[in-house]
C-alpha positions in Angstrom: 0.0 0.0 0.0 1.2 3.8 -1.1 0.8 6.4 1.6 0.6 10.0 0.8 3.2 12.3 3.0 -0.1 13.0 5.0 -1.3 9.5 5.6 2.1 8.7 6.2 2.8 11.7 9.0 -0.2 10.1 10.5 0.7 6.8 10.3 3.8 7.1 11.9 3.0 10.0 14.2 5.8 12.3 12.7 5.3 15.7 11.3 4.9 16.2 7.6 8.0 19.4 8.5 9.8 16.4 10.3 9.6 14.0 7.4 10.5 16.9 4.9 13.8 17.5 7.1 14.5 13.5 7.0 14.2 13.4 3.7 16.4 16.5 3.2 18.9 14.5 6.0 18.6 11.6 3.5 17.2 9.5 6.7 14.1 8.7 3.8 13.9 8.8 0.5 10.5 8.4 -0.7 9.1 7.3 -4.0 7.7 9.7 -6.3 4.2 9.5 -8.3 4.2 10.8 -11.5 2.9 14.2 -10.6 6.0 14.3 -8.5 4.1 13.4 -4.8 5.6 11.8 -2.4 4.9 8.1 -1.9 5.8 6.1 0.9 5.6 2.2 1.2 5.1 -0.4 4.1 8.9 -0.5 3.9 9.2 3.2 5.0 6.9 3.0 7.7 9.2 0.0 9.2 12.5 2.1 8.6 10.6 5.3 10.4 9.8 3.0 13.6 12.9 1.9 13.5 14.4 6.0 12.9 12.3 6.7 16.2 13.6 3.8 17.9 17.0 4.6 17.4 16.5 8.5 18.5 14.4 7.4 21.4 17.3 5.0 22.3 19.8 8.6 21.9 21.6 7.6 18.8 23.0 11.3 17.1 21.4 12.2 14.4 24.9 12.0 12.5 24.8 8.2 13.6 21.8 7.9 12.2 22.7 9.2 9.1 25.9 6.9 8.7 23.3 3.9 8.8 20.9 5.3 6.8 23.7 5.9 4.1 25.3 2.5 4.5 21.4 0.4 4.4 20.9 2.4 1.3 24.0 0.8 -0.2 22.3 -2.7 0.2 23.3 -6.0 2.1 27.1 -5.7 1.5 26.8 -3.4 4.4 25.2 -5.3 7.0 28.0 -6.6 9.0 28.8 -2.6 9.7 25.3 -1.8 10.6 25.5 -4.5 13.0 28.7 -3.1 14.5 27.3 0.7 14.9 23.9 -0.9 16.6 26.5 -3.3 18.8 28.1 0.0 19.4 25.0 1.5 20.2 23.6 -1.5 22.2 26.8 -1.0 24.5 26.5 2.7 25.1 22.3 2.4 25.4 23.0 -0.6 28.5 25.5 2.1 30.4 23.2 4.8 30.3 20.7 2.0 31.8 22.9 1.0 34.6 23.5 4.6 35.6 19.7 5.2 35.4 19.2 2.5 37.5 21.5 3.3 40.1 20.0 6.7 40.2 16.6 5.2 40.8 18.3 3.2 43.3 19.6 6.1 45.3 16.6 8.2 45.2 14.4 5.1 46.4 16.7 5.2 49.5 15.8 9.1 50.1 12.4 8.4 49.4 12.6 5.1 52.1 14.2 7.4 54.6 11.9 9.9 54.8 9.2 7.6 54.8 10.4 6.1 57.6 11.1 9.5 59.6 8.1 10.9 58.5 6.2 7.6 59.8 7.7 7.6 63.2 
């Protein structure tokens, strides 16, 4: 199915300006129609998902760039793609562990004044 920038803005809950700047950032390249619309596939909504998992998860824009580049070359890059997103994976699981132990700490505070407050 063939999504017009609209549909597909909805779709993936991304502004039309947002998908305009992505496509300037070559993060998407979408087919055009004849009448030179914009026409995005099932594919695209897939690799936006996976675009707004990967900002979610942190990864610069710049990073996210470097794979979009490199996927748009085809298969003979996988093996790199898999390296930046082991890369990533490593950095995303420190931030994690520091978050936790931050939760950690401020469970304490919130233990101790509970138990102050209680008494």
């Amino acid at each position: 199915m063939d999504y017009s920038i609209g549909e597909f803005s909805n779709l993936t809950q991304i502004s039309i300006y947002t998908l305009r700047y992505y496509e300037k950032e070559n993060l998407i390249i979408p087919n055009r129609k004849q009448n030179g619309r914009r026409c995005y596939s099932e594919t695209d909504v897939s690799w936006m998902q996976f675009i707004k998992r990967l900002k979610d998860t942190q990864m610069p824009i710049k990073e996210i760039q470097k794979y979009a580049e490199l996927r748009a070359l085809g298969d003979s890059t996988m093996n790199e793609r898999m390296e930046m997103l082991i890369k990533h994976r490593i950095a995303l699981k420190k931030k994690i562990a520091k978050s936790n132990e931050h939760l950690e700490k401020l469970n304490d505070k919130i233990n101790y004044y509970k138990g102050v407050i209680l008494l």
